[in-house]
N, C-alpha and C positions, 0 to 999 in steps of 0.2 A: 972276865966274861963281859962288863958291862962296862968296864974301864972307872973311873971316880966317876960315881952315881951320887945325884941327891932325893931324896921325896918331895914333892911338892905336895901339900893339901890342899885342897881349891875352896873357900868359903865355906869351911866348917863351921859357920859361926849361927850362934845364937839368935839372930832374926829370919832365919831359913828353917830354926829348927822347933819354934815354939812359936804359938797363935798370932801372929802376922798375916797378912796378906800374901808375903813372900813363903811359907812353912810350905818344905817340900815334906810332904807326910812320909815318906819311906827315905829319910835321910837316918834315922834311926836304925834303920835296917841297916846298913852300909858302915853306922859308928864304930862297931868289934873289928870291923879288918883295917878300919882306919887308926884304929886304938891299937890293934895291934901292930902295923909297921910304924905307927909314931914311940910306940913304948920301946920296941929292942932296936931303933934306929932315931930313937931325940937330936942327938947329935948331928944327923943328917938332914934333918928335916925344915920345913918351910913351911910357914905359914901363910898362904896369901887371903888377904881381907878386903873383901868390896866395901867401900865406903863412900854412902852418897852425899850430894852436898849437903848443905845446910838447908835451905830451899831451892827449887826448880829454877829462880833467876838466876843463882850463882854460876849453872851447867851453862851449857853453850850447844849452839847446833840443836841436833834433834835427841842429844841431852836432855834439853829442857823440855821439849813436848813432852817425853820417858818420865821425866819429872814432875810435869804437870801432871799427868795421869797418875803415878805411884805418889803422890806431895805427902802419904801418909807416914812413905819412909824415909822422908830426908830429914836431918836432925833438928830439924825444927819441931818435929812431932814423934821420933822415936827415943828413946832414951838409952842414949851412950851405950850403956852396958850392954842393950840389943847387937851392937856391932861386934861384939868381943865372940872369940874362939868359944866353942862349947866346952863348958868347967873342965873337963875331962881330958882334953885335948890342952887348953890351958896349963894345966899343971906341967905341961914336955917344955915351958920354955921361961926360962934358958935348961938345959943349950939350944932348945929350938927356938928359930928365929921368925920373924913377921913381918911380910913386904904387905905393906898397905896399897890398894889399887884405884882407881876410879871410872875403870872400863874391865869392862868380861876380861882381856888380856892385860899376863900382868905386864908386858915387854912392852910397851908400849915409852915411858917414859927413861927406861936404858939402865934403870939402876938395875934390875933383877939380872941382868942378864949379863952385867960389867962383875957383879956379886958373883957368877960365878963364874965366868972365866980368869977371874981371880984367885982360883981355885982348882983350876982345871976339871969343869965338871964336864963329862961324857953327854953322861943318861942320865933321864929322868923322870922319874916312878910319881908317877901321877893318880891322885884318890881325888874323894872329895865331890864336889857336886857343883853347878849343873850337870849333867854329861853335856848335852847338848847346850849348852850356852859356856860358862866361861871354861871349862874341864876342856869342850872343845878348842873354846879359845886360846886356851896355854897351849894345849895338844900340837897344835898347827903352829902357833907363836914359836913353839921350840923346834920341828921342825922348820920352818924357816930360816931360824938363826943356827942349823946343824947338829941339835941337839940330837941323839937318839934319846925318842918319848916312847913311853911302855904305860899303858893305862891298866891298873889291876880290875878287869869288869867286876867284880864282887865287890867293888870299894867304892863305887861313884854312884849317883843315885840322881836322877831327875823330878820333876813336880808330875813326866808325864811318859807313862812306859812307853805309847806310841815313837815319839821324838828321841827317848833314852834307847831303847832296841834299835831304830833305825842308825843313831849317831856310833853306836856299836858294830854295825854292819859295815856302815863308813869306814870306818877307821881299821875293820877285820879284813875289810876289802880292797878298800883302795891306796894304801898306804904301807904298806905290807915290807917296804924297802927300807924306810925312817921309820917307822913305828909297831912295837909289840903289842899285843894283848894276851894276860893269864890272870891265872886267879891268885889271888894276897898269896895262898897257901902256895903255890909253884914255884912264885915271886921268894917267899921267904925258907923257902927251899933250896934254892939256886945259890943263896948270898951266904946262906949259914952252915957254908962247907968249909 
């Protein structure tokens, strides 16, 4: 039905998810369907991890402005373990594995995307959070590069429902050719026949 599929998690991590400046407060909301396709699919699964520099001078472009403004979360002032997968989500790997990024899309520098056609992967079942910033960003990243992308809507969460519903409509709407959307439960319905 979806030919070799992987999961991608989109920045499940610990500085999104606890008192930050970045804490998307309903990324909680979203962890049980995310827990649940990482737990009966580890194997399959991806971790992707934004990590910013060290300080705003190291970025480039208008990086650095992003930088200058956020300077509270580049490692110079957040502490390591901030950047790491939520405990819970952690525990899936190995066998789940972790592409570290330093832009909303993880395709950008070639590896993720060499990772799987090395593998021959089809589709790709998409959770995690932003919706509308880097969830988009893979979303699109993988259509480009032929992927059929499937985003679980009960599984992504944003900092802002405005921007999260509309990136929903987006993507229910205007893509409809390369990309699916259902819920975790329809999702893990389909694969466990």
């Amino acid at each position: 039905m979806y030919g070799e599929w992987r999961h991608i998690c989109v920045d499940m991590q610990r500085m999104f998810a606890e008192d930050t400046p970045w804490k998307v407060t309903w990324m909680e909301r979203v962890s049980s369907q995310v827990l649940e396709v990482a737990s009966n699919y580890a194997d399959r699964t991806i971790f992707s991890r934004f990590l910013p520099p060290a300080r705003p001078i190291n970025a480039t472009g208008m990086w650095r402005a992003y930088y200058e403004k956020w300077w509270m979360m580049t490692a110079e002032h957040l502490p390591a373990e901030m950047y790491g997968l939520l405990l819970e989500l952690a525990a899936f790997t190995p066998p789940a594995i972790v592409f570290d990024k330093r832009t909303y899309s993880p395709w950008i520098d070639g590896r993720l995307n060499a990772f799987l056609r090395g593998q021959d992967v089809e589709t790709l079942v998409i959770t995690g959070g932003e919706t509308d910033v880097c969830v988009l960003a893979t979303a699109l990243g993988a259509i480009d590069l032929s992927y059929r992308a499937m985003i679980l809507t009960d599984a992504v969460c944003s900092g802002t429902d405005e921007t999260h519903d509309a990136s929903l409509k987006l993507i229910e709407s205007r893509f409809t050719a390369q990309m699916d959307a259902m819920s975790t439960e329809a999702f893990l319905s389909s694969v466990s026949g």
